[in-house]
BAFI-3210 file (N, C-alpha, C; in Angstrom, 3 decimals, decimal comma, padded with zeros to 6 digits):
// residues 170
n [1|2|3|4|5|6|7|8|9|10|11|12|13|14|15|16|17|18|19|20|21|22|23|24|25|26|27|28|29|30|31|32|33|34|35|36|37|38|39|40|41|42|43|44|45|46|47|48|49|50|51|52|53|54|55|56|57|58|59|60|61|62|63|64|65|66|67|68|69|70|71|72|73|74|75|76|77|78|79|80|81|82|83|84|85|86|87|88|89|90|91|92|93|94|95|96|97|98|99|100|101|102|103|104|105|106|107|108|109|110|111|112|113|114|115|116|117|118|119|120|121|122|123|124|125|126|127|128|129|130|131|132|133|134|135|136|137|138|139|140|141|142|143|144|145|146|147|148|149|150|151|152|153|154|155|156|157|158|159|160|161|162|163|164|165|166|167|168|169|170]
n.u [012,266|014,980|017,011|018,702|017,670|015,026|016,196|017,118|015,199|013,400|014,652|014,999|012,146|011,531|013,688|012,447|009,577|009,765|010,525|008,490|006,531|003,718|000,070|-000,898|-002,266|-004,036|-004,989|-002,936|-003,172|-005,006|-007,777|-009,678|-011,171|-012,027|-011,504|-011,188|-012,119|-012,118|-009,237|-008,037|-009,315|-009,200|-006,199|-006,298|-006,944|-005,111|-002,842|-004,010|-004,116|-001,505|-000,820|-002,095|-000,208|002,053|001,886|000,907|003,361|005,205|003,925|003,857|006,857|007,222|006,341|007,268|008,174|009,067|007,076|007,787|006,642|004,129|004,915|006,797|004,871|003,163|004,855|005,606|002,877|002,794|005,082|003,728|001,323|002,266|003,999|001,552|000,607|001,926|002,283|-000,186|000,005|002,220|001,693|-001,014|-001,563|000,748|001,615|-000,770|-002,637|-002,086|-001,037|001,655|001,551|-000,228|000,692|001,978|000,751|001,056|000,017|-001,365|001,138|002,213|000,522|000,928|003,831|003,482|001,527|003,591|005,229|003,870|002,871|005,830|006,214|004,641|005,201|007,574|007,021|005,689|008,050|009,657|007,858|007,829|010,339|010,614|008,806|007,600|004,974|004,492|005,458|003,048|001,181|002,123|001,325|-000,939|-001,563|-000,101|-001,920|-004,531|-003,651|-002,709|-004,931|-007,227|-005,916|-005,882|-008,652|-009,774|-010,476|-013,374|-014,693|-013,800|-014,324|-017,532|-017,684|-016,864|-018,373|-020,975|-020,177|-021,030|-019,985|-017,398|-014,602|-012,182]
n.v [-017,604|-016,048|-013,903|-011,595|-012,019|-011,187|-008,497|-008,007|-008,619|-005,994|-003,698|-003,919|-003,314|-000,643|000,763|000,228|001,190|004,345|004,917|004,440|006,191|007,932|008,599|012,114|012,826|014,876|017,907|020,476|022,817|026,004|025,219|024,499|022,484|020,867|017,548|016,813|014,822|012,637|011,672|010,945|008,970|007,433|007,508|004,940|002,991|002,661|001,530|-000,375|-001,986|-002,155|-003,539|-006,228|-006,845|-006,920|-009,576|-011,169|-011,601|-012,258|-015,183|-016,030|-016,285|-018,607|-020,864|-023,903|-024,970|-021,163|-018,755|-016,695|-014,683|-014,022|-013,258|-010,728|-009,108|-008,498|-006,860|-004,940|-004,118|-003,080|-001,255|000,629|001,542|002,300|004,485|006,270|006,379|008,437|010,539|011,511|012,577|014,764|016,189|016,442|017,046|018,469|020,706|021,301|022,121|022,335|025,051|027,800|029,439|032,610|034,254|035,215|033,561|030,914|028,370|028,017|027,995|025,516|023,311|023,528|022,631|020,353|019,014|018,858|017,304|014,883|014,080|014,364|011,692|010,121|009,636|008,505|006,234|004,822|005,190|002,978|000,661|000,267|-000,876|-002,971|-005,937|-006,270|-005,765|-003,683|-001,654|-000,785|-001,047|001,439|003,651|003,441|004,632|006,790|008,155|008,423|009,953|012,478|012,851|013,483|015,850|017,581|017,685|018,147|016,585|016,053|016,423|014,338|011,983|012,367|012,257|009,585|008,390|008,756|007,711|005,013|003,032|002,891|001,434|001,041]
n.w [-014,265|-015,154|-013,710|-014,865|-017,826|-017,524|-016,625|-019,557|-021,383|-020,179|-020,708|-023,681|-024,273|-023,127|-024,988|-027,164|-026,264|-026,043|-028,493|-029,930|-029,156|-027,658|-026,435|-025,353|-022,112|-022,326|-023,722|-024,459|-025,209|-023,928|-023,580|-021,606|-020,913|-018,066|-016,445|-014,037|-011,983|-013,820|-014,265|-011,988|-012,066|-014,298|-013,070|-011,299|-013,086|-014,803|-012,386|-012,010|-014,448|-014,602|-012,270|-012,804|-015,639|-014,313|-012,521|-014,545|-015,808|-013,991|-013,079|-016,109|-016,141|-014,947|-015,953|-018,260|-021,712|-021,183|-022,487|-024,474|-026,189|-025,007|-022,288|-023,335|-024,373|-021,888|-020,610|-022,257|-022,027|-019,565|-019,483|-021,154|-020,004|-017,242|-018,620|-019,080|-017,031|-015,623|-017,695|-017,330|-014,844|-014,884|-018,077|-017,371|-014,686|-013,436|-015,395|-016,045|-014,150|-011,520|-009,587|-008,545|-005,986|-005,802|-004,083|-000,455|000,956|004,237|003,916|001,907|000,314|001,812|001,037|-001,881|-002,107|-000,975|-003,025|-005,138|-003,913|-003,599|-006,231|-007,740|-006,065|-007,056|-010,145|-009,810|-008,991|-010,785|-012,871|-010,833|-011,353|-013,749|-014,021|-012,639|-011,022|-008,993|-006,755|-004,661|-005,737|-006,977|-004,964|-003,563|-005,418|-005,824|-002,780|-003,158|-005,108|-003,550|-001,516|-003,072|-004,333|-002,118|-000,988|-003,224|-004,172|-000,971|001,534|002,580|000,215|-001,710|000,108|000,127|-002,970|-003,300|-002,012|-003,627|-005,876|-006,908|-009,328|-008,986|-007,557|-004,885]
ca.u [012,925|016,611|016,625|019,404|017,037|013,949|016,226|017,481|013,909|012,688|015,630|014,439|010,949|011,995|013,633|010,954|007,971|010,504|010,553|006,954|005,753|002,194|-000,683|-000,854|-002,984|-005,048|-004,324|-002,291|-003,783|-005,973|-009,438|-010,634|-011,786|-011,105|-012,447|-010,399|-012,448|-011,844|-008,025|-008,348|-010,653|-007,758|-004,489|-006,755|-007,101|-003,448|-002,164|-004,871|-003,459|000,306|-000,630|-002,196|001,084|003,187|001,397|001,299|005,256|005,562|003,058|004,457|008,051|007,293|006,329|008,337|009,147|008,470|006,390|008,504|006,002|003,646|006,286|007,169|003,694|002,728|006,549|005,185|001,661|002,986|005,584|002,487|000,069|003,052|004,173|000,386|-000,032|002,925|002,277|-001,159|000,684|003,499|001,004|-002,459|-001,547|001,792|001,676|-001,983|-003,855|-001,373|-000,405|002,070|000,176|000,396|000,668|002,820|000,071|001,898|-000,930|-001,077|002,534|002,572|-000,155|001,413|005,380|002,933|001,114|004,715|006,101|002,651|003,457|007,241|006,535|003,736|006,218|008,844|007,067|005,479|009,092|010,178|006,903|008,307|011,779|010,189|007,304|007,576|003,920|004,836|005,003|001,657|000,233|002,475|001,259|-002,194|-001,827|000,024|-003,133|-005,356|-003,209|-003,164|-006,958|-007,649|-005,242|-006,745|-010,186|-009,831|-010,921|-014,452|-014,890|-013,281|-015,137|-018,811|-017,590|-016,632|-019,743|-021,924|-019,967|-021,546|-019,095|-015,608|-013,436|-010,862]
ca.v [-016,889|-015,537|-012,451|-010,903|-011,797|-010,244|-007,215|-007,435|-007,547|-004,691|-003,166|-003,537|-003,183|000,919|001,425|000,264|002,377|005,550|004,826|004,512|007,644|007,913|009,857|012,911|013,107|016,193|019,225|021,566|024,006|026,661|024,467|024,866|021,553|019,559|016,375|016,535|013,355|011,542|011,661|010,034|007,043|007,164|006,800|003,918|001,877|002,682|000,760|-001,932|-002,694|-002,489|-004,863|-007,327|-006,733|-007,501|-011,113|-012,428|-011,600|-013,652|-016,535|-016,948|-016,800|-019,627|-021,891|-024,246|-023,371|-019,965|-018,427|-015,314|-013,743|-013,194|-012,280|-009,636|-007,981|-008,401|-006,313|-003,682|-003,403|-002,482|000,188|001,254|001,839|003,039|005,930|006,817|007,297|009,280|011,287|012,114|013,028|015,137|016,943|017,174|018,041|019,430|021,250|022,503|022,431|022,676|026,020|028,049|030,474|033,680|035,332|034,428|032,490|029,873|027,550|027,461|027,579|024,055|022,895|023,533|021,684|018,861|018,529|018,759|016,079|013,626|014,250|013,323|010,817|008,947|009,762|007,583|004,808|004,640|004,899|001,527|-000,141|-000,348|-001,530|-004,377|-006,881|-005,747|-005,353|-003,041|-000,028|-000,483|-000,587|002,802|004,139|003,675|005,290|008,674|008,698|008,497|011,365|013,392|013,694|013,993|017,196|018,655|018,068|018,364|014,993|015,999|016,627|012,739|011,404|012,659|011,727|008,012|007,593|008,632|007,270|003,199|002,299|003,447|000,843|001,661]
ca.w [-015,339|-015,487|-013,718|-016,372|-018,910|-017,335|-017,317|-020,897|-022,347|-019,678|-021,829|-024,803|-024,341|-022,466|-026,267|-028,205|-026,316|-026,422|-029,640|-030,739|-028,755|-027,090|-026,482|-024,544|-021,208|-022,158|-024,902|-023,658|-025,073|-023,396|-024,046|-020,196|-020,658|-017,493|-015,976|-012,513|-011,109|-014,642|-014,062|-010,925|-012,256|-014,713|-012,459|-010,419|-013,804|-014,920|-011,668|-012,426|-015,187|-014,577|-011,336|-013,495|-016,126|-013,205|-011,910|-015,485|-016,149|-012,799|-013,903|-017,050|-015,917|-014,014|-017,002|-018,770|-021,579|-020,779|-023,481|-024,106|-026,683|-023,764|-021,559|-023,677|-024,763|-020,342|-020,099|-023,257|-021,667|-018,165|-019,751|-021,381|-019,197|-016,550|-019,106|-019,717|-015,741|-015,484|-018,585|-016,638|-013,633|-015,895|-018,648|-017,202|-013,397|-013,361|-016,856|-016,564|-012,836|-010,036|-009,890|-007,325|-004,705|-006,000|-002,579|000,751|002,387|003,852|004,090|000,563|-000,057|001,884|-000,019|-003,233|-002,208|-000,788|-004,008|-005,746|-003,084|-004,158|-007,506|-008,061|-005,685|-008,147|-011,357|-009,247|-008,058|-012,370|-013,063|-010,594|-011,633|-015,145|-013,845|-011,638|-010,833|-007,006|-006,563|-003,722|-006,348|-006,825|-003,404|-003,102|-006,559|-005,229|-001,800|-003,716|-005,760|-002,525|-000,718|-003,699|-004,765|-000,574|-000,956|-004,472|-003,549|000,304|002,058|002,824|-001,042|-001,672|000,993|-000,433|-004,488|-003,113|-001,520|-004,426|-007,159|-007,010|-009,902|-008,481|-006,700|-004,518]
c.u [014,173|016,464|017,294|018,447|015,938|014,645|016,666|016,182|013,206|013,596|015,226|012,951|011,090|012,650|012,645|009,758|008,825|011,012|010,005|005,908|004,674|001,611|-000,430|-002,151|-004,485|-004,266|-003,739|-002,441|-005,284|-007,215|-009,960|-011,543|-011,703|-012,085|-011,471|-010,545|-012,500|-010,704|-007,605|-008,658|-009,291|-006,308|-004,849|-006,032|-005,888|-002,376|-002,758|-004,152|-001,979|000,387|-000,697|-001,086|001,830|002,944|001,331|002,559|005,757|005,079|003,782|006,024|008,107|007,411|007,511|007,985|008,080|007,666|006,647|007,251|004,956|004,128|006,326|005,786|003,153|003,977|005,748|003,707|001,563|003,942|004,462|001,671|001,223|003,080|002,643|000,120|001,342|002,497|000,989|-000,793|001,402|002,403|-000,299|-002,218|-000,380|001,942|000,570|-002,771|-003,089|-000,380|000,264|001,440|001,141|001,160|001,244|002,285|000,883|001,515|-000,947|000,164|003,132|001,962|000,699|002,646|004,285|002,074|002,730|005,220|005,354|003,017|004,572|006,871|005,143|004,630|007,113|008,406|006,544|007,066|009,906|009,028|007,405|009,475|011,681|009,152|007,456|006,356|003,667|004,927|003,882|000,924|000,987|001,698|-000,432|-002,690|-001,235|-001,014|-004,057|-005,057|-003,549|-004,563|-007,271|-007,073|-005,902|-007,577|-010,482|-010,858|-012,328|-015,218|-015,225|-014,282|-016,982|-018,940|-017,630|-017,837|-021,137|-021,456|-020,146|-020,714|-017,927|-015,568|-012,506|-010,147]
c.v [-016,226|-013,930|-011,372|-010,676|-011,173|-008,619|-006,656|-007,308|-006,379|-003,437|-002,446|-003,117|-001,057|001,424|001,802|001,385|003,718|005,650|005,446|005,723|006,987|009,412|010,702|012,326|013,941|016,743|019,651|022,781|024,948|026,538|025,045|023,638|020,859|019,021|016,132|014,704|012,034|010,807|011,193|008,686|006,888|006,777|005,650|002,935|001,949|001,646|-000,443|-002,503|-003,092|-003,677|-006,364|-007,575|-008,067|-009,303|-011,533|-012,356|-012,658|-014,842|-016,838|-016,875|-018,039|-021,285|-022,326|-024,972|-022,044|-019,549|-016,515|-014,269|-012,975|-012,516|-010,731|-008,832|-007,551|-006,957|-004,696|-003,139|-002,443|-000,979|000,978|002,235|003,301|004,719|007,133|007,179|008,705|011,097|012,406|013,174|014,881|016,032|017,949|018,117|018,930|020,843|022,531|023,072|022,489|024,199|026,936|029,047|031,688|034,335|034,533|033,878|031,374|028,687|026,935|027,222|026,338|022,846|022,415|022,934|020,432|018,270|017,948|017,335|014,748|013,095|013,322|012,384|009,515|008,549|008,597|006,789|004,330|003,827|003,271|000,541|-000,796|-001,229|-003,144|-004,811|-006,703|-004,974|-004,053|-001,693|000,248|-000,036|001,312|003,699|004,551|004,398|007,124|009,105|009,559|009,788|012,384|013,932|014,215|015,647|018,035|018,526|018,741|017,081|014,962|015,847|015,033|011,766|011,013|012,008|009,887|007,958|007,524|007,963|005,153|002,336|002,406|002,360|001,517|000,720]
c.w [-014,772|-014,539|-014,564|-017,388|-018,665|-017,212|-018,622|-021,509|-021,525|-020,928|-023,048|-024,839|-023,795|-024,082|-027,131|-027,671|-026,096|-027,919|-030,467|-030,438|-028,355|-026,718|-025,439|-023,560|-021,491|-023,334|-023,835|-024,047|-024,357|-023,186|-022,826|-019,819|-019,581|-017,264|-014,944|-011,852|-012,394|-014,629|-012,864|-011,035|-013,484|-014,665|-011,953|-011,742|-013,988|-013,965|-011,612|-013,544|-015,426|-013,117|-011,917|-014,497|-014,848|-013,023|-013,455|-015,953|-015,465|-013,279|-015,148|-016,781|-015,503|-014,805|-018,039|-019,966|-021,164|-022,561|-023,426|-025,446|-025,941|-022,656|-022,420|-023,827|-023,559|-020,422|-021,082|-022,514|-020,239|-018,423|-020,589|-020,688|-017,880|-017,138|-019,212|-018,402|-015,691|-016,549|-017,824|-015,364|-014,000|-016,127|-018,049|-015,673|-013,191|-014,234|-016,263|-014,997|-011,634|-010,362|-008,685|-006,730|-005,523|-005,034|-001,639|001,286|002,491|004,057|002,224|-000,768|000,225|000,898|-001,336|-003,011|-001,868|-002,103|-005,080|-005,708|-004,074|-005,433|-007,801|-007,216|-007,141|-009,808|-011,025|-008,917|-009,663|-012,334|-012,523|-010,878|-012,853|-015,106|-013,036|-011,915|-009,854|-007,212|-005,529|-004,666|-006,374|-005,386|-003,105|-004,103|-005,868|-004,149|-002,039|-003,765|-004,510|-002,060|-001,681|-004,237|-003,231|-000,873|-001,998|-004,447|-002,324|000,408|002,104|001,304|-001,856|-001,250|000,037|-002,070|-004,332|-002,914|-002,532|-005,551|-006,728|-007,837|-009,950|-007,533|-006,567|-003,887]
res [x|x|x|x|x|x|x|x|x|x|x|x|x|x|x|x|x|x|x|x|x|x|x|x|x|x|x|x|x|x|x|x|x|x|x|x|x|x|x|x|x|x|x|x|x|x|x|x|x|x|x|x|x|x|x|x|x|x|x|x|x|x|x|x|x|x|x|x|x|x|x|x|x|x|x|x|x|x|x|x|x|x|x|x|x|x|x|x|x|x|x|x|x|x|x|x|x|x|x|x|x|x|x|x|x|x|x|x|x|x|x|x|x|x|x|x|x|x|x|x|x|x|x|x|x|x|x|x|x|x|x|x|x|x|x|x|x|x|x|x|x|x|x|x|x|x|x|x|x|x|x|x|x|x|x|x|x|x|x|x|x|x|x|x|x|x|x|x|x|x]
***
């Protein structure tokens, strides 16, 4: 496939779902509800499905003719899914559960820029996931995740949840 034309419908497809809006992450209001280790099993599938996105954009580019109606809905499901990790990233952790140290410790003043860093860095690799099929966001998208739950749980925490949870891939 064209690479122009794989970026004129990324194009259009970035209007259209800024268009159509999507759901929030979480309320944002005061509920107290969380599910910390749901939002996790949440960013995993999010890059599951923008990997798989990615490999059938490729696959069917490849075909001749190309079959641009699947093309395009692979192109809509990956800005999909992308905005919906991001939004997670954005609303639920930035918004509601990462919060700055009250006090000068500066243990938890690193903490808190290294959660920041984790952060924008998962927003930005979403962000070139949508712009590409360079599977290579993913594998990064996936190793943010990893760093960041290690850091907001603490590793030993991680460690113990992986080992009991039987239906989590990583």
């Amino acid at each position: 496939m064209n690479r122009n034309m794989m970026i004129g419908l990324s194009a259009i497809m970035i209007a259209l779902s800024l268009a159509g809006g999507y759901a929030r992450a979480h309320c944002q209001v005061p509920c107290g509800i969380y599910d910390d280790p749901a939002r996790f099993v949440l960013l995993r599938e999010h890059v599951t499905t923008i990997e798989k996105s990615m490999r059938e954009i490729e696959r069917l580019g490849t075909e001749t003719p190309a079959n641009w109606n699947q093309i395009v809905r692979w192109v809509m499901n990956k800005e999909q899914h992308a905005d919906e990790l991001t939004e997670i990233v954005t609303y639920y952790f930035l918004a509601q559960r990462i919060k700055a140290p009250a006090t000068d410790d500066a243990a938890s003043l690193a903490k808190y820029v290294r959660q920041l860093e984790l952060t924008h860095g998962m927003i930005t690799a979403a962000m070139k996931a949508k712009q590409t099929t360079d599977l290579e966001n993913c594998v990064k998208l996936r190793k943010l995740i990893d760093q960041f739950e290690a850091l907001y749980f603490g590793k030993e925490a991680v460690a113990h949840a992986h080992n009991h949870d039987h239906g989590h891939s990583h």
